[in-house]
C-alpha positions in Angstrom: 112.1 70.8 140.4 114.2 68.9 143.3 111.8 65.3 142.4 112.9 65.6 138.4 114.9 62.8 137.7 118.4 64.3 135.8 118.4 62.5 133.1 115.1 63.9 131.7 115.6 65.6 128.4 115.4 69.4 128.0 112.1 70.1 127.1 112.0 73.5 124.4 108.8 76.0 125.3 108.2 77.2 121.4 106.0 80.8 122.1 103.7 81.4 119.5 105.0 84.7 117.6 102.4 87.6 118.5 100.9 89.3 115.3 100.4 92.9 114.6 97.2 92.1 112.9 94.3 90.0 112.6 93.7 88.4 109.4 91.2 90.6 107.1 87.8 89.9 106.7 84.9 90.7 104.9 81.7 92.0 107.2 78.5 90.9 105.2 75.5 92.7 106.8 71.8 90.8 107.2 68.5 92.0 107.7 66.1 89.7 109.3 63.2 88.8 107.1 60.5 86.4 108.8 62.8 85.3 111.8 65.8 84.5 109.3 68.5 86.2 108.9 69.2 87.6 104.5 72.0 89.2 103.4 71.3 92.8 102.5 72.9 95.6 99.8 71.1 98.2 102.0 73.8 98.5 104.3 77.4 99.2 103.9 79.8 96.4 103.5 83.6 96.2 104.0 86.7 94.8 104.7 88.5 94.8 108.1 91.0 94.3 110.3 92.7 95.1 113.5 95.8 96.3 113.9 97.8 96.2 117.4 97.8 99.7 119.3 101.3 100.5 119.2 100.7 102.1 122.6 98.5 99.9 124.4 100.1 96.5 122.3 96.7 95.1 122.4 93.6 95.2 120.4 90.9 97.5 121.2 88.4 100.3 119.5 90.9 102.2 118.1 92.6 99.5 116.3 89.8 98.4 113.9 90.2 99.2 110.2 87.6 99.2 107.8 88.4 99.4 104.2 85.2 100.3 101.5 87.6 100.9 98.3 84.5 101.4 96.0 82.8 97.5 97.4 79.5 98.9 97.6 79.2 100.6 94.0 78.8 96.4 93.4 74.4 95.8 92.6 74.8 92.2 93.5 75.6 90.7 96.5 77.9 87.8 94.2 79.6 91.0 92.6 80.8 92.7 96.5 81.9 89.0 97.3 84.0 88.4 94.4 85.4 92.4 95.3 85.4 91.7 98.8 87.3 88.6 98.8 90.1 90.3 96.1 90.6 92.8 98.6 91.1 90.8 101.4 93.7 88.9 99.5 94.8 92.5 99.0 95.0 93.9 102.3 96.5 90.6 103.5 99.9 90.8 100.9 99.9 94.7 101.9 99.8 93.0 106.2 102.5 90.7 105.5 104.7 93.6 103.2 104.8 95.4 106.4 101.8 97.6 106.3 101.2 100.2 108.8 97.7 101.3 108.5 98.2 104.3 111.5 100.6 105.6 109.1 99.4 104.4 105.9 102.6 103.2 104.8 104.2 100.3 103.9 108.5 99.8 103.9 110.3 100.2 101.2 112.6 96.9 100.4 113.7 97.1 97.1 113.6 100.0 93.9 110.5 98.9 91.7 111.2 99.0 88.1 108.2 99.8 85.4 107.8 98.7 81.8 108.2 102.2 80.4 107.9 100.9 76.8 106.0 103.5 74.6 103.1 101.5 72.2 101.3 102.9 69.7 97.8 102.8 70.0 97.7 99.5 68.3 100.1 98.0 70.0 98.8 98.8 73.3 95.3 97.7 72.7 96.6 94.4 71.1 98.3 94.0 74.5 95.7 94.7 76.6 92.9 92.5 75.2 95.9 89.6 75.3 96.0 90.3 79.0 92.1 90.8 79.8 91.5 87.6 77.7 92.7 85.4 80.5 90.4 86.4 82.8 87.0 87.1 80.1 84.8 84.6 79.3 84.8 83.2 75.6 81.3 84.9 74.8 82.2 88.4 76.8 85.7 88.3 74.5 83.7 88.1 71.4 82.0 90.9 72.2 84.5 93.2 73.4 87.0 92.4 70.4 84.3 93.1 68.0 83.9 96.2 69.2 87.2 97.1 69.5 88.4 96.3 66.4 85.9 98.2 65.1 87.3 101.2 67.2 91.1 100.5 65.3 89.5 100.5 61.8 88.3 103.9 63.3 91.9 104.8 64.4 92.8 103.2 61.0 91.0 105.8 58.6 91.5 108.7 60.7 95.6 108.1 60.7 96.2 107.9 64.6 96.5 104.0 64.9 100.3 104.4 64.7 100.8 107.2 67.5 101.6 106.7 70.9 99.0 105.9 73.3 99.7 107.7 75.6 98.8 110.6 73.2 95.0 109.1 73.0 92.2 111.1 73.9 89.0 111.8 74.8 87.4 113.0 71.7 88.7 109.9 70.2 86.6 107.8 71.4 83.5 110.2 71.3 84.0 110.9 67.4 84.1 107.1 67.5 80.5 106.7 69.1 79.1 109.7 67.0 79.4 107.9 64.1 78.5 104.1 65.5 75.1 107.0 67.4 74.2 107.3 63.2 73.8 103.8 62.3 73.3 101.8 64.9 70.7 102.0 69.0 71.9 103.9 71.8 71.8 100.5 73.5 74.7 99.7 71.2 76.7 103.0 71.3 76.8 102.2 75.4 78.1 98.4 74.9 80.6 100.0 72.3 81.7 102.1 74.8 81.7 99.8 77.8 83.9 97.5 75.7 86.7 100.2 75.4 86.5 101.4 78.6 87.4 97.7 79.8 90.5 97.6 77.5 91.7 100.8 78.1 91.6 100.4 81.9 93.6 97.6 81.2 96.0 99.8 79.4 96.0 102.0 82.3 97.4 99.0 84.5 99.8 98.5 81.5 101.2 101.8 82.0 100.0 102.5 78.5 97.5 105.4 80.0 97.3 107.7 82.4 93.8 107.7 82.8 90.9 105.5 82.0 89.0 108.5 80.7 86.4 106.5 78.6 84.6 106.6 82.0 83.6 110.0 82.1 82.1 110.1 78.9 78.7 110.3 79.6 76.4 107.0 78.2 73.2 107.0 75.7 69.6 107.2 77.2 68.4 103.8 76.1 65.5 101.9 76.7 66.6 98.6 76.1 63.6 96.2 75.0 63.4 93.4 77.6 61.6 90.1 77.0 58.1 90.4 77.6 56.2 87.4 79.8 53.8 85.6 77.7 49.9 84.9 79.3 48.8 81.3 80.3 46.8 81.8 77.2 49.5 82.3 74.6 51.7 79.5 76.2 48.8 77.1 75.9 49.1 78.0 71.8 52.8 78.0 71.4 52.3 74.2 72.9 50.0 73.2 70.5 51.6 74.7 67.9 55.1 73.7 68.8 53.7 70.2 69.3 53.0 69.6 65.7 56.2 71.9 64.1 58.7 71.3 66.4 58.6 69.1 69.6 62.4 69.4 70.1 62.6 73.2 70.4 59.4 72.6 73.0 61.4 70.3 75.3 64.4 73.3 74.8 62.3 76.0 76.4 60.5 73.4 78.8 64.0 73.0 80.2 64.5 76.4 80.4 61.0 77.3 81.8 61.3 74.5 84.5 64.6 75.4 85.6 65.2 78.7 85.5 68.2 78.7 83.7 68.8 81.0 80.9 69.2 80.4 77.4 73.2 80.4 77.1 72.7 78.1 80.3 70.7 75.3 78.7 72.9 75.2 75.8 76.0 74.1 78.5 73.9 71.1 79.4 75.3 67.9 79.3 74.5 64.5 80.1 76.8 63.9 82.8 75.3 67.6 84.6 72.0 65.8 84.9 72.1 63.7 88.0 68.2 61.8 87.8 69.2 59.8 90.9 69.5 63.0 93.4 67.4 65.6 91.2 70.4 68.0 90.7 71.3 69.5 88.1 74.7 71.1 88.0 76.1 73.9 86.0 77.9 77.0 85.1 75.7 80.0 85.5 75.8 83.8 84.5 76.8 84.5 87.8 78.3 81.6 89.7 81.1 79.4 88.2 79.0 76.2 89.3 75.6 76.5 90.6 73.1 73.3 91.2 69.3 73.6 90.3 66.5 71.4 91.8 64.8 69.2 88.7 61.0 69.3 89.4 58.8 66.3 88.8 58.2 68.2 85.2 61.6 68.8 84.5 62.3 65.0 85.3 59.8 63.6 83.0 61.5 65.8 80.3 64.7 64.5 80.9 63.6 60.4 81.1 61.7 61.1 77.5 65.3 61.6 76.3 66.3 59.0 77.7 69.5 60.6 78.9 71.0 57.4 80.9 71.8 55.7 77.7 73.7 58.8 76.0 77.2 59.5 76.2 78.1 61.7 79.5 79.6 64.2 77.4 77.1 65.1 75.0 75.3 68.1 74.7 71.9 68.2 75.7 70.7 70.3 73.0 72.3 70.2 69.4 70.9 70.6 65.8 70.7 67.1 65.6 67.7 67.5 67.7 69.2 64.7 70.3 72.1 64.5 72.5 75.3 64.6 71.0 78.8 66.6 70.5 78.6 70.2 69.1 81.0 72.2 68.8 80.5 75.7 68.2 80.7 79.3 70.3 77.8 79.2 72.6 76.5 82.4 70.6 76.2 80.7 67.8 74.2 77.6 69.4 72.0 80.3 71.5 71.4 81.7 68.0 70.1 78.4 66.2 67.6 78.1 68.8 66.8 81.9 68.5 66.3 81.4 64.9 64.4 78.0 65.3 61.7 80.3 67.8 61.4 83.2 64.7 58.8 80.7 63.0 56.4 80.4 66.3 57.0 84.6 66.5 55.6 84.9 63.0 52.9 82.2 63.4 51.5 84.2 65.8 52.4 87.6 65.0 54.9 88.5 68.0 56.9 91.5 68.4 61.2 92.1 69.5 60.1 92.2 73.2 59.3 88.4 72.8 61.7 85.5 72.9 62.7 82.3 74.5 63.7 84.1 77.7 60.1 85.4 77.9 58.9 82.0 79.4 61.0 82.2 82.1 59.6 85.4 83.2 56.3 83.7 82.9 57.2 80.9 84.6 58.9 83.3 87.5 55.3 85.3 87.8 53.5 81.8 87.9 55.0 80.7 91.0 55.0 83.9 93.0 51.6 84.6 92.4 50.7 81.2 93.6 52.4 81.1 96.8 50.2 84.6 97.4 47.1 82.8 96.6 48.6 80.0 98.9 48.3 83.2 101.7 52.1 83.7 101.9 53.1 87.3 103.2 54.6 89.2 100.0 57.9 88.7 101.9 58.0 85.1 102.7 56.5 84.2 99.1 59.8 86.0 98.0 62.2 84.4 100.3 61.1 80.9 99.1 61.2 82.6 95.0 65.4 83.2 95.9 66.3 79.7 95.8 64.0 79.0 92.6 65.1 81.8 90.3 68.6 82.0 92.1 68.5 85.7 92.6 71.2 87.0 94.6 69.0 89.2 96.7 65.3 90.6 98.0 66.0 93.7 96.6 67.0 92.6 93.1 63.9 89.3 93.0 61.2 92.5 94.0 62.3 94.7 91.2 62.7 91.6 89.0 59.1 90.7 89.7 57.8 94.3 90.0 59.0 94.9 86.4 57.7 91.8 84.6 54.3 92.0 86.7 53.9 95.3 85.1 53.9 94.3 81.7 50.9 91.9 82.9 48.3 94.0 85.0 46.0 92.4 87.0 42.0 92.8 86.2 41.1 95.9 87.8 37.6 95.8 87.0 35.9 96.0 90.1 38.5 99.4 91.6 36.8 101.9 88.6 33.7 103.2 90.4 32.8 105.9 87.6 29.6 104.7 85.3 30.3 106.8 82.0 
């Protein structure tokens, strides 16, 4: 230090503060398939963290904290992402409020104060689909207020609309679904009840309940009728036909079938989400708030017979006025006009509820897996290089997928019965 000059400035060491903690994350296992590595719902996810050994001051082992909080009950591995990542954000508030996860407590700064407001059951439900309706889509609100108004005309008749909620029971809501059990599927007595089990948690977190017991009341067996593929055979017709009667609905479901989108999901086209130039298509989708689908050399053509680059950017795709052009409506109602429009080819050829528009792209789906087997990929390859096309968020749920619509289309089987009777 004797050779620095004097008149040198102070310099000012700033020590980086040590943390307690590491920042959560979220451990996504893989499996490898083929030489690459796919995420997996086979094995346990989490969130984790260390925190500092308050005898050792460092972290080791013992200081990792894994938090499941009901992340793997999630089927999808978009749903344990979307979970995962809200308890991170979680965990992290909780890490920064002081949490001390060997003791499991956190310090207490302030007295908490509670809206302790009794509502009456009308109240209280009013309240809670006001809150949930920031975060629910327009279609799922619909649905859910629907249903749950139906529930207060329910409360209405049988004189318990006006009492407290918090004096709201179980049988309630099961006297509720006995009588919706006499007139209507079980499929709908379960959607009836899913829809008030999603407002009264919310009353629950609105202090309004104590319990969310809609939960344990035990659902319908229903077989829900599912959308049946359609043979090569039967497409070739509804071509033909729809050729002659209605070429606009034929591009609609070409769209569809090409893409893989489904039918709420065409409807949301518009011009401007049609990029020719790169072959992207860009949208909202059922599970991702913007996804991007590759436009085939079919799909292309499609689009350049509508001649897209000279409509307005903003226009719907697909509207009654069979071209591109503003409609505005709630998406049920234009997934309806469509579904209506498609109830002529059903009766021209004689075609039962388990068919509709969404059949095609099951056909479509068992079109290209079986031709990447007769291409002589491995079962598992052909279904890595399906995820991508049908946008499936995992192996698991593409092979059931494809199990269950390859069922409804057995293979010839001819040659396997050896018995001459």
């Amino acid at each position: 230090m004797q050779f620095v000059p004097k008149n040198v400035p102070k310099l000012f060491i700033l020590v980086p503060l040590k943390m307690d903690y590491t920042i959560p994350k979220l451990y996504i296992p893989k499996i490898e398939v083929n030489g690459k590595k796919v995420t997996t719902l086979k094995k346990r996810w989490c969130v984790y963290f260390y925190f500092r050994n308050p005898i050792t001051k460092k972290y080791d082992s013992r200081s990792k904290f894994k938090f499941f909080l009901g992340i793997n009950r999630y089927k999808t591995i978009s749903g344990r992402k979307l979970f995962g990542n809200a308890l991170i954000g979680d965990l992290t508030e909780m890490l920064k409020e002081g949490y001390d996860p060997y003791n499991n407590t956190i310090p207490i700064k302030q007295k908490l104060t509670f809206d302790t407001e009794k509502r009456s059951v009308k109240d209280a439900i009013d309240k809670a689909i006001a809150d949930k309706k920031l975060t629910w889509a327009t279609s799922t609100a619909e649905g859910i207020i629907f249903r749950v108004t139906k529930f207060l005309d329910f409360a209405e008749k049988h004189d318990f609309i006006n009492d407290s909620a918090s004096e709201l029971k179980r049988v309630h809501v099961i006297e509720f679904l006995n009588t919706i059990k006499k007139k209507e599927t079980s499929t709908s007595v379960n959607n009836y009840r899913g829809a008030i089990s999603s407002v009264f948690s919310q009353m629950v977190q609105n202090n309004d309940l104590e319990y969310n017991f809609v939960k344990d009341v035990r659902k319908e067996k229903a077989t829900p009728i599912k959308n049946h593929p359609f043979t090569n055979q039967q497409i070739a017709e509804i071509k033909k036909y729809l050729q002659i009667k209605d070429p606009y609905l034929l591009q609609f479901i070409r769209v569809l079938a090409y893409s893989f989108l489904r039918n709420r999901e065409v409807i949301r086209l518009r011009v401007q989400d049609v990029d020719l130039k790169n072959n992207i298509i860009s949208i909202k989708t059922k599970t991702k708030a913007l996804d991007r689908v590759y436009i085939t050399k079919q799909l292309k053509t499609i689009f350049e017979e509508m001649d897209l680059q000279n409509c307005n950017p903003s226009d719907y795709i697909f509207t009654p006025e069979n071209k591109p052009s503003n409609w505005i409506a709630p998406e049920k109602s234009k997934t309806d006009h469509f579904s209506f429009r498609f109830k002529k080819v059903k009766q021209e050829f004689n075609f039962g509820v388990e068919y509709g528009i969404y059949s095609f792209r099951h056909s479509f789906a068992i079109n290209v897996f079986s031709d990447f087997l007769k291409q002589g990929f491995p079962e598992a390859e052909a279904m890595v290089k399906m995820l991508p096309i049908t946008r499936h968020d995992s192996i698991e749920g593409l092979r059931n997928y494809l199990r269950d619509k390859q069922k409804m289309l057995p293979k010839d089987f001819t040659d396997n019965i050896t018995i001459d009777f």
